[in-house]
N, C-alpha and C positions, 0 to 999 in steps of 0.2 A: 504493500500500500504506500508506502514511504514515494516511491517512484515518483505517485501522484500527488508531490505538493510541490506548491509555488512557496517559496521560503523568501519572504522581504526583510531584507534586516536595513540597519542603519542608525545612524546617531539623534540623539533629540529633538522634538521639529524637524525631523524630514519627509513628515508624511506617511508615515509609513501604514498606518491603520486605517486611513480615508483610503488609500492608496491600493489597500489589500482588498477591502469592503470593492470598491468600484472594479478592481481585478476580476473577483472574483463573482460577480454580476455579470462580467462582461463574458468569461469563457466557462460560465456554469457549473463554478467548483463555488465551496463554500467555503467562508471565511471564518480560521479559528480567531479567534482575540487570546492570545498569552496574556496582555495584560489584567485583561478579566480574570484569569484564574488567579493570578500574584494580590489582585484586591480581594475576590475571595477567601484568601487565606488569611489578609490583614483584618480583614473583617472579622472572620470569625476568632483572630487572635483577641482581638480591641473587644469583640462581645463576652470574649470569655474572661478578659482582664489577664491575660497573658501577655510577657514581658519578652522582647527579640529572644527567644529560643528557639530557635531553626527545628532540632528535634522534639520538641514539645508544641511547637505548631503545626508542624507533621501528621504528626500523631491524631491531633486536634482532625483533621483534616481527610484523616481515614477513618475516625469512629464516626464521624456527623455523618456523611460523608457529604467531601466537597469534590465535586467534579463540573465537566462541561455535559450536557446534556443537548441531544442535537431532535427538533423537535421545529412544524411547521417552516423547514427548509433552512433553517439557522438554530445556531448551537449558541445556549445561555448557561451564566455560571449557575450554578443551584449547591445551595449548604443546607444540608438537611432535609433533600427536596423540597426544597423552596427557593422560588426563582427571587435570586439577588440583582439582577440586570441594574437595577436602580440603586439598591443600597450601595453596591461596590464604589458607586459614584459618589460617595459622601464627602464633607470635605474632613471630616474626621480620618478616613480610609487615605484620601489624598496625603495627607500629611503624615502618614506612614508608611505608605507601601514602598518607598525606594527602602528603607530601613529592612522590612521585609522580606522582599525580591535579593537582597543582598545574602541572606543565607545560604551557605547551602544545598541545607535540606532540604528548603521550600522549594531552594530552583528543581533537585533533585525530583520531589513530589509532584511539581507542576510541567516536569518534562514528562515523567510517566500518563500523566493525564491528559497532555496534548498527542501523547501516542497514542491512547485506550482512544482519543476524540476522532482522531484522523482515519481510525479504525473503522466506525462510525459510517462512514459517509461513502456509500458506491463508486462517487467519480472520481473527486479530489478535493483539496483542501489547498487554499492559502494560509498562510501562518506569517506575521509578522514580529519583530521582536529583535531582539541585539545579537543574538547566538542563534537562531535558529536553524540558519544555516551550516553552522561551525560543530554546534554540540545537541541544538534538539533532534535535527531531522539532516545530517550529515551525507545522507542518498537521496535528498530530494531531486526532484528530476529536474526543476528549476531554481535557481538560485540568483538572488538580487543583493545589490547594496547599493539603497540609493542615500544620496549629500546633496548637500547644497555649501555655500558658505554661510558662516556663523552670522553674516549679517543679513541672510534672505532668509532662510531663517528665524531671525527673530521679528522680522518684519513679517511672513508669515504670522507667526503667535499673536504678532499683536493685531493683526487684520482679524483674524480669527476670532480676537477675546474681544472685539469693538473698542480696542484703546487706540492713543495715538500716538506719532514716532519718538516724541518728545526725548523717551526714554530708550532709544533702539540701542545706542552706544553700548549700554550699560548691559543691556540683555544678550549682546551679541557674546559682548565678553566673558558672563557667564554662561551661555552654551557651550564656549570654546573651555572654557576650563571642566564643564563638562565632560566633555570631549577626551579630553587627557586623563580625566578621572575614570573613564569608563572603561578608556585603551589600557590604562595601568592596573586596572583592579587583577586579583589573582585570579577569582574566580569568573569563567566565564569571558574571558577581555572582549572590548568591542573593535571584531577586526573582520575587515570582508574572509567569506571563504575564499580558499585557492584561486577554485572554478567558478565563484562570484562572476554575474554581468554586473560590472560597477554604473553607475549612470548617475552625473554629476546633473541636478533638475535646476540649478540656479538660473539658467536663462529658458526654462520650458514652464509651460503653465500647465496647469494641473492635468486637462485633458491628452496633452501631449505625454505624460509620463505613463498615465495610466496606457495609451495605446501604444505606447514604445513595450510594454510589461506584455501586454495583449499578445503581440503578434511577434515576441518571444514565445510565449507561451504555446501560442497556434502552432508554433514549429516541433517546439518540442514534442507537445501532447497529441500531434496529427494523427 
């Protein structure tokens, strides 16, 4: 099954989840969210008042149980069969899940789970994410790393959040440090695969990216 995923990875603000969702609309595979599951877990860590322990959130995470559940043509997180699609968005959840996602065990937990997901679905799966390519799904039959620069980028985010550039400088420089932060981490680092199609989207607009993904993909999956 592995065969059958488009794996989009890439650095912060690069689109990558708009990017996947419209992908995978377009050549009729379904779209995993990693991120969704890593809030899932923060969540139920934060509901049970548990403290960053990678193996005690784990654990948490196979007695409830948290997984992705693939249902009306798209896959939602659910803890405790119950559909979180909304809670995971909280900003409680926000302002811990990078803490989270950093363990681990969790990443361990939620790679297992994007496998059992992708298992799931007859055609194929998109999946986006920093490693997806590297360490979730390493035989994907396609493989992306899209960028931009640190300062389109954050001019995206801020087109996005309805703010204005006032403040680009400053946000650019904290993606870029970002950036270095993610490439250096031990676990996991954020680095294209090998056999990555790299595609730098700083002077393409949105629809361009996605069909440049598209008709990758039409070749591959032909």
């Amino acid at each position: 099954m592995a065969s059958r995923v488009i794996a989009i990875d890439g650095p912060a603000a690069s689109g990558k989840s708009s990017t996947a969702r419209a992908v995978a609309d377009r050549v009729g595979f379904a779209h995993l969210d990693s991120g969704a599951l890593y809030r899932a877990f923060t969540l139920a860590a934060t509901d049970a008042g548990l403290p960053d322990d990678g193996a005690r959130i784990a654990a948490l995470g196979r007695t409830l149980p948290i997984r992705l559940v693939y249902a009306a043509d798209a896959f939602r997180p659910e803890v405790a069969g119950a559909d979180v699609s909304r809670a995971v968005r909280s900003d409680a959840v926000t302002a811990r899940v990078s803490a989270v996602a950093a363990l681990p065990a969790v990443r361990d937990a939620v790679n297992v789970l994007l496998r059992e997901a992708a298992g799931q679905h007859p055609v194929g799966v998109v999946v986006d994410g920093r490693d997806i390519g590297t360490v979730v799904f390493p035989d994907a039959g396609l493989k992306v790393f899209l960028t931009a620069t640190p300062t389109e980028r954050a001019r995206r985010r801020v087109r996005q959040e309805g703010g204005n550039e006032a403040g680009l400088d400053a946000a650019a420089a904290a993606l870029e440090a970002r950036d270095r932060a993610d490439a250096a981490r031990a676990v996991a680092p954020l680095v294209p695969a090998t056999d990555a199609v790299q595609i730098d989207t700083t002077g393409m607009s949105f629809a361009e990216q996605v069909g440049r993904i598209v008709t990758l993909a039409r070749k591959v999956f032909a």
